[in-house]
N, C-alpha and C positions, 0 to 999 in steps of 0.2 A: 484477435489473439489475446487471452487474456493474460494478465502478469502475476495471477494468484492463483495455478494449480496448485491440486490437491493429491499431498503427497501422506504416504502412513507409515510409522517406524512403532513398532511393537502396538498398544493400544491408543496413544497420543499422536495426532495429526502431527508434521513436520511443519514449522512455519514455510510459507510459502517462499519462490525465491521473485525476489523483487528489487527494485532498481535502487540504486546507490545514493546516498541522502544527498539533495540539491539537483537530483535529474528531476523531470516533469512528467506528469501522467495525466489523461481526460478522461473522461467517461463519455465524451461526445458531448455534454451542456458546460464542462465547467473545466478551469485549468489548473492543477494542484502542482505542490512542488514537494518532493518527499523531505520533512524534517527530519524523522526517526525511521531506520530500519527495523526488523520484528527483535523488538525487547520482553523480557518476562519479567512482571512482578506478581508476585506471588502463583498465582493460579494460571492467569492471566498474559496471555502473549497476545502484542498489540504494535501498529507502526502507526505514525504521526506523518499525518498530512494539512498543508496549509492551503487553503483556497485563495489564490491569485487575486480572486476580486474583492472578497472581505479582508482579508487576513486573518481570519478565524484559523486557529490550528485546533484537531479534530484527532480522538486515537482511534483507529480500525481493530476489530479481530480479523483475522483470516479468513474468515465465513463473510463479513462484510464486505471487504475487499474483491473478493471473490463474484459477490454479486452486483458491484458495481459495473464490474467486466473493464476494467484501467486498461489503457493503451500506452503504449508509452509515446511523448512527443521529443520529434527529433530539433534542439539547436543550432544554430550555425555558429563560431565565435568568429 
């Protein structure tokens, strides 16, 4: 299931809907934790993700997202 369908409102895609900043997502090799929900600057609509094992934080378009195919991972607290 992926977490980045692709939605259209007049001629601009709709940012995708995706999970709430601080939940976790995989692509199957890696474990990401979402920093940013989909923000616009200027042209540009983009969410922020950190990788668990570097800590690198990373911004996606919705096209990228998308082809990752993100899953989301479930917590226990």
């Amino acid at each position: 299931m992926s977490l980045a369908p692709s939605l259209r409102l007049g001629s601009r895609p709709a940012p995708p809907v995706f999970p709430s900043v601080g939940s976790y997502v995989t692509d199957g090799r890696r474990l990401l934790r979402v920093v940013s929900q989909f923000a616009t600057v200027g042209d540009h609509v983009f969410a922020s993700l950190e990788d668990c094992h570097t800590l690198e934080v990373h911004a996606y378009a919705p096209g990228e997202l998308r082809e990752m195919r993100l899953r989301p991972v479930r917590t226990t607290e």
